[in-house]
C-alpha positions as CSV (number, residue, x, y, z in Angstrom):
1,X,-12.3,-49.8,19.7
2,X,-10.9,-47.7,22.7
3,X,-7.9,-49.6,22.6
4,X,-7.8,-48.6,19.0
5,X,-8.2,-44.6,19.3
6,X,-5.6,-44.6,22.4
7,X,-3.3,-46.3,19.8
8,X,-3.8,-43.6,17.1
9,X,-3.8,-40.6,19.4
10,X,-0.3,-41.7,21.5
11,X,1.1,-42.1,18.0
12,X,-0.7,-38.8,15.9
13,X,0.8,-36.9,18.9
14,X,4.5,-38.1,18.4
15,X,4.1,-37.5,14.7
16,X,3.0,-34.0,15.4
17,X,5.7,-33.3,18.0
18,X,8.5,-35.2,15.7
19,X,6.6,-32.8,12.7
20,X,7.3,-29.5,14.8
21,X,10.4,-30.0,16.0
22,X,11.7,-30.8,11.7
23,X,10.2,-27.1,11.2
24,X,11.5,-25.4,14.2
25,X,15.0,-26.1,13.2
26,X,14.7,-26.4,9.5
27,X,13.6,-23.0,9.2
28,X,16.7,-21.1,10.2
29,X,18.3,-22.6,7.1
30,X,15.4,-21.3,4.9
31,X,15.9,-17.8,6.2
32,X,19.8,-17.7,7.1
33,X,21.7,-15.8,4.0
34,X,25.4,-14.0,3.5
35,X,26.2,-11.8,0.8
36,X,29.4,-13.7,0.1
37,X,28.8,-15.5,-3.6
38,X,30.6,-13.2,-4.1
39,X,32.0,-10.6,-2.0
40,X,31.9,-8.5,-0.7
41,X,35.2,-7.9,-3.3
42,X,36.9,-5.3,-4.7
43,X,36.2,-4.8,-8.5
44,X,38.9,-1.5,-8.9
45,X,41.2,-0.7,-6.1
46,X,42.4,2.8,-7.9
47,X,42.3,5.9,-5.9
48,X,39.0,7.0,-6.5
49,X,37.6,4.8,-8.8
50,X,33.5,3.7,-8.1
51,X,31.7,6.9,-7.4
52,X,28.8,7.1,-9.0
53,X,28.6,3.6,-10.1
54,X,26.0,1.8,-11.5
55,X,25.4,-1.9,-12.0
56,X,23.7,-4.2,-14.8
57,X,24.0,-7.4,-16.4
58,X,25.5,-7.3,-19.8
59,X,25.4,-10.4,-21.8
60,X,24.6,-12.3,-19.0
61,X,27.2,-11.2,-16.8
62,X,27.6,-8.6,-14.1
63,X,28.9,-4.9,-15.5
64,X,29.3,-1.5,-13.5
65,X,29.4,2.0,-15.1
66,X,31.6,4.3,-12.7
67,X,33.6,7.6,-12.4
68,X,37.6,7.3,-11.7
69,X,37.7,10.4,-9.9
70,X,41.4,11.0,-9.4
71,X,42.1,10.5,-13.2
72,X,38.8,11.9,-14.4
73,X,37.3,9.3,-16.9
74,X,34.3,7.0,-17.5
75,X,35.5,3.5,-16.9
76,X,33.5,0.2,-17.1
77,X,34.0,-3.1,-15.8
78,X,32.4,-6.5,-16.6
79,X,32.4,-9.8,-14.7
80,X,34.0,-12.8,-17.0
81,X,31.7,-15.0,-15.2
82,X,28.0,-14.9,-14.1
83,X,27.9,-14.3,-10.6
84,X,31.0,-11.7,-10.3
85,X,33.9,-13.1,-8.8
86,X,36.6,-12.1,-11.4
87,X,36.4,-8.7,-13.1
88,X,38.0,-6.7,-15.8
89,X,37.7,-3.0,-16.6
90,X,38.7,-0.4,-18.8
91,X,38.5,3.1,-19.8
92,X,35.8,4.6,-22.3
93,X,36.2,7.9,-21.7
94,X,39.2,10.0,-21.0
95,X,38.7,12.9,-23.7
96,X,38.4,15.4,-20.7
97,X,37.0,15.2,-16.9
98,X,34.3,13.2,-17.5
99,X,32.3,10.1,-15.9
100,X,30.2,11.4,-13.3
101,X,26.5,10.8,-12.7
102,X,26.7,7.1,-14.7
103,X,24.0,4.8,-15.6
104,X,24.9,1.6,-17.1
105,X,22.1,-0.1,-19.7
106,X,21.7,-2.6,-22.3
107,X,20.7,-0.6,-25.5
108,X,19.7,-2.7,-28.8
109,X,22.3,-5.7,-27.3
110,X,25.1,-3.5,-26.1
111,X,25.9,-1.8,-23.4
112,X,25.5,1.6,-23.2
113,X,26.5,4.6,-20.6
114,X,24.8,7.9,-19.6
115,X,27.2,10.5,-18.1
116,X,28.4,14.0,-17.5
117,X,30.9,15.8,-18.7
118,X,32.6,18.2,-16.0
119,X,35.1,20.1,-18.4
120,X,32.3,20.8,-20.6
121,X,29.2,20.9,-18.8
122,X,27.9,18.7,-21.3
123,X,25.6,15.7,-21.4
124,X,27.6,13.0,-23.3
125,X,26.4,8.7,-24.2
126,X,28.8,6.5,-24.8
127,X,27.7,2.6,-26.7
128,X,29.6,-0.3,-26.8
129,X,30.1,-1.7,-30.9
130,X,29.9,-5.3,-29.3
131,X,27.6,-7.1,-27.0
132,X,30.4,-7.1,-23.6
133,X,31.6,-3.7,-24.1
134,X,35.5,-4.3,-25.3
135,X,35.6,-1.2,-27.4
136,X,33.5,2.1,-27.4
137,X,31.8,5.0,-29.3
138,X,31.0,8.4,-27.6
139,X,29.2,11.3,-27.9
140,X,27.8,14.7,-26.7
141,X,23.9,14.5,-26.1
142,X,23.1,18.1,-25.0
143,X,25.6,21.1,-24.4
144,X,23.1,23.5,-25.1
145,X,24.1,26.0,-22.3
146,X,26.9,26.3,-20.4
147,X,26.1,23.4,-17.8
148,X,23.6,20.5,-18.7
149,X,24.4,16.9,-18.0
150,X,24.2,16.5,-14.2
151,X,22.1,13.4,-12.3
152,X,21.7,11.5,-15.2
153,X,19.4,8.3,-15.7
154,X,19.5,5.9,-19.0
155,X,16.4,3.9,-20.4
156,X,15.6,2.5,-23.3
157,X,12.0,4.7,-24.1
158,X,9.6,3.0,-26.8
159,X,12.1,1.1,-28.6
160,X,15.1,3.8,-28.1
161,X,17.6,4.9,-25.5
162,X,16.5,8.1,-23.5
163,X,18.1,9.6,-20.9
164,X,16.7,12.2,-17.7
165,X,19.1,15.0,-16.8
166,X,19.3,17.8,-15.0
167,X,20.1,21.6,-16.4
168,X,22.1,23.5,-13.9
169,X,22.4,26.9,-15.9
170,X,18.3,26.9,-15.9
171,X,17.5,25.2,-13.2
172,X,15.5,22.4,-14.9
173,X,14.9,19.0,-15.6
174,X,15.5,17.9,-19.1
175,X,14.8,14.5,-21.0
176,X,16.7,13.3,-24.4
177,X,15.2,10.3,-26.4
178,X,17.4,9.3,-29.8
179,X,15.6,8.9,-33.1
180,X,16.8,5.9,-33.8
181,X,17.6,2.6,-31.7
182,X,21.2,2.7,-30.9
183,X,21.7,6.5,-30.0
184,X,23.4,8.1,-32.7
185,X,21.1,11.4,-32.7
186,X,19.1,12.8,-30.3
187,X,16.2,15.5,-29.6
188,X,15.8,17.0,-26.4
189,X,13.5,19.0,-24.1
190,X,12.3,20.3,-20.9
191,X,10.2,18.4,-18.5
192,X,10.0,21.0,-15.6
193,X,11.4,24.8,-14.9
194,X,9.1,25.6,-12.3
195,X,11.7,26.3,-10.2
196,X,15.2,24.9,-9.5
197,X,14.1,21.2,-9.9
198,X,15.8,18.1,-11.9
199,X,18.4,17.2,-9.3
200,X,18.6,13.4,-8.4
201,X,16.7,11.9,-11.4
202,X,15.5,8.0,-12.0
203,X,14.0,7.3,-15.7
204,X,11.6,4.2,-16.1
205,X,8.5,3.3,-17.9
206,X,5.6,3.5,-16.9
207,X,2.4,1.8,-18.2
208,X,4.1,2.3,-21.4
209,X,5.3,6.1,-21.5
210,X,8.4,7.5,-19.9
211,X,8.6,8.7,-16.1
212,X,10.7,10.8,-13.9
213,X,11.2,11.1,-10.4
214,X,13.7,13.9,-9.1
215,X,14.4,16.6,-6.9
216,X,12.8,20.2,-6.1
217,X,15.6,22.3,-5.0
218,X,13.4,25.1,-4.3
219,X,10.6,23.8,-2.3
220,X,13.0,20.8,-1.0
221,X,10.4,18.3,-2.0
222,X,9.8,14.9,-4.3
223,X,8.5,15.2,-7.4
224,X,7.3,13.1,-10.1
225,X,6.5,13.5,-13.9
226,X,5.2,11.6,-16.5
227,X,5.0,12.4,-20.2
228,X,1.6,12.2,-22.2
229,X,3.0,10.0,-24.7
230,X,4.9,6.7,-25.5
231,X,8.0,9.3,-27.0
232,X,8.4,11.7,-23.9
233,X,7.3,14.9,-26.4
234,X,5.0,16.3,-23.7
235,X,4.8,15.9,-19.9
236,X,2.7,16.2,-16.5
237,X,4.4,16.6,-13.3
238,X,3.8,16.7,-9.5
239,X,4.1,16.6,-6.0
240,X,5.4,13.3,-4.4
241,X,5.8,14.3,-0.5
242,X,6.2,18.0,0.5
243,X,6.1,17.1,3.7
244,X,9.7,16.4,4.2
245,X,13.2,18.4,3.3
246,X,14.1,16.4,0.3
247,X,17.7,17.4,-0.8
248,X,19.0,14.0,-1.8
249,X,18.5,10.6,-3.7
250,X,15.9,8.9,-5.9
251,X,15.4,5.8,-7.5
252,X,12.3,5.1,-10.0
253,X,11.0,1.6,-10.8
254,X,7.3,-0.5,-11.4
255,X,6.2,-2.0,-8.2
256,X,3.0,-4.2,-8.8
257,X,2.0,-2.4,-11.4
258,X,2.4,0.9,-10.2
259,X,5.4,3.1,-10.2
260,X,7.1,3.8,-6.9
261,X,10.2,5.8,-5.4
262,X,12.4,5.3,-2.7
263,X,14.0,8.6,-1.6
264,X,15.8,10.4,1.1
265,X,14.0,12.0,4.0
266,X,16.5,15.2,4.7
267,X,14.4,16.2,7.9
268,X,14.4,12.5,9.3
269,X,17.5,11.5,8.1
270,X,15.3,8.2,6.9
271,X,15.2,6.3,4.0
272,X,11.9,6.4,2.6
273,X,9.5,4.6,0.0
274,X,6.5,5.9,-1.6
275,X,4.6,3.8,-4.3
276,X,1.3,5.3,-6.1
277,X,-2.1,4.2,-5.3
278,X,-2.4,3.4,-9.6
279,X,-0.6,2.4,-12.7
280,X,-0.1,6.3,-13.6
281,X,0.9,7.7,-10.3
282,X,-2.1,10.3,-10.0
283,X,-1.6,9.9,-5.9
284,X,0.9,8.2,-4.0
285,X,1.1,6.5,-0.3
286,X,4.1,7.5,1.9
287,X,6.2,5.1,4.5
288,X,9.7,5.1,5.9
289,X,11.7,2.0,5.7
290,X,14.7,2.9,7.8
291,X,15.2,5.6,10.2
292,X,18.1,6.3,13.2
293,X,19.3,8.4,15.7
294,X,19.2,12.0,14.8
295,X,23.2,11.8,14.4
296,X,22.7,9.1,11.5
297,X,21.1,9.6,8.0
298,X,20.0,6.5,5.6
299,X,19.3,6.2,2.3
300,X,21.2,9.3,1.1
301,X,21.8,7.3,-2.0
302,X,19.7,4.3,-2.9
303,X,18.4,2.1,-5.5
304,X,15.0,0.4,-6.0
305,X,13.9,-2.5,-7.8
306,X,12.1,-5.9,-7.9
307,X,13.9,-8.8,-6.5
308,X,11.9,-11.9,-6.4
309,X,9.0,-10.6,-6.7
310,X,8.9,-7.7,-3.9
311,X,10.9,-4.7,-4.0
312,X,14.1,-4.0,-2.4
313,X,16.0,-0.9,-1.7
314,X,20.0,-1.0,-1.3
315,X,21.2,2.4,0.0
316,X,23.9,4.3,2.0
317,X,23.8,4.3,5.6
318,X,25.8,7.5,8.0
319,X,26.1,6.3,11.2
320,X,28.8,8.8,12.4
321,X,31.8,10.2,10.8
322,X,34.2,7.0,11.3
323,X,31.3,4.6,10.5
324,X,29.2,4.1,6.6
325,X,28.3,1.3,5.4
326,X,26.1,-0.2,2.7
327,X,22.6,-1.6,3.8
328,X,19.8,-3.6,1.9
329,X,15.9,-3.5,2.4
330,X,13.8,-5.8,1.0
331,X,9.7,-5.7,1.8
332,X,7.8,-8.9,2.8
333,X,5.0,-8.4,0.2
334,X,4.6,-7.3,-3.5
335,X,3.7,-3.9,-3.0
336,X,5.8,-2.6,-0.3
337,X,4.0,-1.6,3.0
338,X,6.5,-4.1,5.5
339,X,10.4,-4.2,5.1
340,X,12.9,-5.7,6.6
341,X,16.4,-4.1,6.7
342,X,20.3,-5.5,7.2
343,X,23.9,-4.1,6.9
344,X,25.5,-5.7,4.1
345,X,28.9,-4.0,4.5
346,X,31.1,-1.3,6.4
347,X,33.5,1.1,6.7
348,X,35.2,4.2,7.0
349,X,33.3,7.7,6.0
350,X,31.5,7.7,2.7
351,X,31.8,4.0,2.6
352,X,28.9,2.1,0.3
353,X,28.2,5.6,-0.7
354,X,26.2,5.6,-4.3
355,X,24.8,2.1,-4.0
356,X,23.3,0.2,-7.4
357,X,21.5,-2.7,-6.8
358,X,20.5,-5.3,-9.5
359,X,19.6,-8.9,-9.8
360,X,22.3,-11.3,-10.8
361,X,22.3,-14.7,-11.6
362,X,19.1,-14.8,-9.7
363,X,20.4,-13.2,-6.9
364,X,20.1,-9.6,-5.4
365,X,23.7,-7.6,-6.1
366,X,25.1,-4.1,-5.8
367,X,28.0,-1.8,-6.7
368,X,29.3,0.9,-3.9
369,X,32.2,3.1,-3.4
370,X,34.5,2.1,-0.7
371,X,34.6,5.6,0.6
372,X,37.5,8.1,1.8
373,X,39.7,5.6,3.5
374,X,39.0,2.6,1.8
375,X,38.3,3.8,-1.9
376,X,38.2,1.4,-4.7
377,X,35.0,0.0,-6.5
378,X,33.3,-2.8,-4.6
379,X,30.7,-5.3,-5.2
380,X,28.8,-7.9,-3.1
381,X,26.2,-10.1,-4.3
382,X,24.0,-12.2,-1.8
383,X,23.8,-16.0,-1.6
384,X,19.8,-16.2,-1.5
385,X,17.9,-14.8,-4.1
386,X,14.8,-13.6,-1.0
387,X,18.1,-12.4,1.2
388,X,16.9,-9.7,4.0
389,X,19.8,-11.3,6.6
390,X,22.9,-11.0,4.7
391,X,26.2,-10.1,7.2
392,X,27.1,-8.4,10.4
393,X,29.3,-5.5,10.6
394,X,32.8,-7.5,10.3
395,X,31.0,-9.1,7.3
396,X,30.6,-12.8,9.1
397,X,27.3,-14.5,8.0
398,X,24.2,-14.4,10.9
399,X,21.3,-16.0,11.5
400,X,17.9,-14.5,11.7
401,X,17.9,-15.3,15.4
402,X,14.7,-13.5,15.8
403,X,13.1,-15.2,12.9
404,X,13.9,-18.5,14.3
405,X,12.4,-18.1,17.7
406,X,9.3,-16.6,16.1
407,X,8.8,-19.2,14.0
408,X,10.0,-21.5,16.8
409,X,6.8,-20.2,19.0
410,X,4.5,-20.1,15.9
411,X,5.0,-23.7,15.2
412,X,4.8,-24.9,18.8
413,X,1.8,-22.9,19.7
414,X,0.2,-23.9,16.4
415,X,1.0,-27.5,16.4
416,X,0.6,-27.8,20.2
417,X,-3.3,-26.2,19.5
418,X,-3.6,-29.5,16.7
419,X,-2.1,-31.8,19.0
420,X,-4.7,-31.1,21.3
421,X,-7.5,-30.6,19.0
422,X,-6.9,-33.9,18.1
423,X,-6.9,-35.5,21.5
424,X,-10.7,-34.0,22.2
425,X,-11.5,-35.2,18.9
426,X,-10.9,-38.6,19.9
427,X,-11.7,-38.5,23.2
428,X,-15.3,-37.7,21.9
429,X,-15.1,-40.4,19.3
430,X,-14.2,-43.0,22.5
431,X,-17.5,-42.1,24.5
């Protein structure tokens, strides 16, 4: 019988052992990701093409929304396959200046594009008559006063498109919903003139009824309204964090049920995330997900959505004046309250500036502006749909090497503890 148990306890401790050391290197793979399938690439290497950008997939492939700021029109490019390694793009609208403030979305099968229009200070939508966006139909929204149309955000609203915007000649934020499914008329009003707010704005919906998050000028502070109805007729707003100088950069989307923001911190120069405390956003919790040196500021512009199951937060990162880059967040559980940040990509100053972030093929994705010096629309999608380690500054892959020698400790310590249990165990079972 004792020869027995020495037997099985010489041979359970090599299987442990053999077991730990199959995890302790096993794991790195699990972890290790690049954000090279593809990318990072340039979509449109125009002089000033991909500010203000904004990614989707249309029709099952990657598309981007963007301003071509040295000729002045809306442009749109598509993927021809379904991860985004070849592109092609075109013009929608060259009428006047116009193109800025874009968001790109899928409205009754086609695509369809929110943006402003600088010669006339004019709100303007433009839908595709197909399902991949070949040819295009556009239209003024709201020129009501003389300049209406800035930080615009597209969503389709209880069954039809509706856009946020912000009015500069009043100060306020606005919201437009179409009477019918595919945009070709439209009723607006105001959501909030309490002071100069509506700057920065993210539409999504909430529990069922539209929601806003933007900027007050005034007060320099996050806001947050919600309307009273499925429609958007009649709204409630609020006061996100007032604790901070908010001047820049919001993004709206559901997190676990409950809406939440992610949002520069002016004061900080952080990127931050708040996410309310229920599925109406009546109070909210505040955290910062990425914060510097005083010199740097991140998360100037940034995007928010569910990747996987947790959310993630690409955004801009200012290091100094000769360094930008594009960075991605992504938390560790379903609600938010742990993240774990990486550069995905730099450059020169403005580089990954206006950052949209969206899930293709599986797999986390964004559009950024390749800056002053190295213009051009770019994209970059990662190779691991749970990615949180994508690429180093020179845009080579790395390993989580902290990750693995964590988990390297974990799984000794834990499996030494089993090993050992198991030797007093039959030890006891020998007496």
């Amino acid at each position: 019988m004792e020869k027995e148990t020495v037997w099985a306890n010489k041979h359970i401790w090599r299987l442990v052992g053999a077991l730990g050391w199959v995890l302790l290197f096993s794991v790195p793979l699990l972890v290790h990701a690049a954000w090279d399938s593809p990318g990072p690439l340039v979509v449109d290497a125009s002089a000033g093409a991909g500010i203000q950008a904004s990614l989707a997939v249309v029709a099952g492939n990657p598309a981007i929304s963007y301003l071509d700021n040295t000729n002045g029109t809306l442009k749109y490019a598509r993927a021809t396959d379904a991860t985004g390694t070849t592109w092609v793009s075109m013009t929608v609208d060259d009428s006047a200046v116009v193109g800025a403030y874009t968001s790109l979305e899928v409205v009754a099968g086609n695509p369809a594009i929110s943006y402003y229009d600088s010669t006339n200070g004019a709100l303007k939508y433009a839908r595709a008559t197909d399902a991949t966006g070949t040819t295009w139909v556009s239209m003024t929204v709201d020129n009501s006063v003389a300049d209406v149309g800035e930080h615009t955000s597209l969503a389709v609203v209880n069954g039809n498109p509706a856009m946020s915007y912000y009015d500069g000649t009043n100060g306020a934020l606005k919201f437009a919903r179409a009477t019918d499914i595919t945009g070709t008329a439209w009723v607006s009003t105001i959501v909030d003139n309490s002071a100069d707010v509506g700057e920065y704005t993210s539409l999504a919906v909430i529990s069922g009824t539209p929601a806003i998050s933007y900027i007050d000028g005034t007060n320099t502070t996050l806001k947050y309204a919600r309307a009273t109805d499925a429609a958007g007729t009649t709204w409630v707003s609020m006061t996100v964090d007032d604790g901070s100088i908010i001047l820049m950069g919001t993004s709206l989307a559901v997190v676990g049920g409950n809406p939440a923001i992610s949002y520069y911190d002016n004061l900080n120069g952080a990127l931050k995330y708040a996410r309310a405390t229920d599925a109406t956003g009546t109070a909210w919790t505040l955290m910062t997900v990425d914060d510097g040196p005083s010199s740097t500021a991140l998360g100037g512009s940034s995007s928010l959505m569910v990747v996987n199951g947790n959310p993630a937060i690409g955004y801009w990162a200012y290091w100094s004046f000769t360094s930008n880059g594009v960075k991605y967040a992504r938390a560790t559980d379903a609600t938010g309250t742990a993240w774990v940040s990486t550069t995905v990509d730099s450059g020169d100053l403005y580089f990954g500036q206006g950052p949209s972030l969206a899930v293709v093929d599986n797999h986390p994705a964004i559009s950024y502006w390749g800056g002053t010096f190295d213009d051009g629309l770019r994209y970059v999608r990662s190779d691991n749909p749970n990615s949180v380690v994508l690429r180093d500054a020179a845009t080579r892959p790395v390993r989580e090497g902290g990750a693995r020698l964590a988990v390297g400790i974990v799984t000794a310590v834990a499996l030494g503890g089993l090993a050992a249990s198991w030797k007093v165990w039959c030890r006891r079972i020998t007496r």
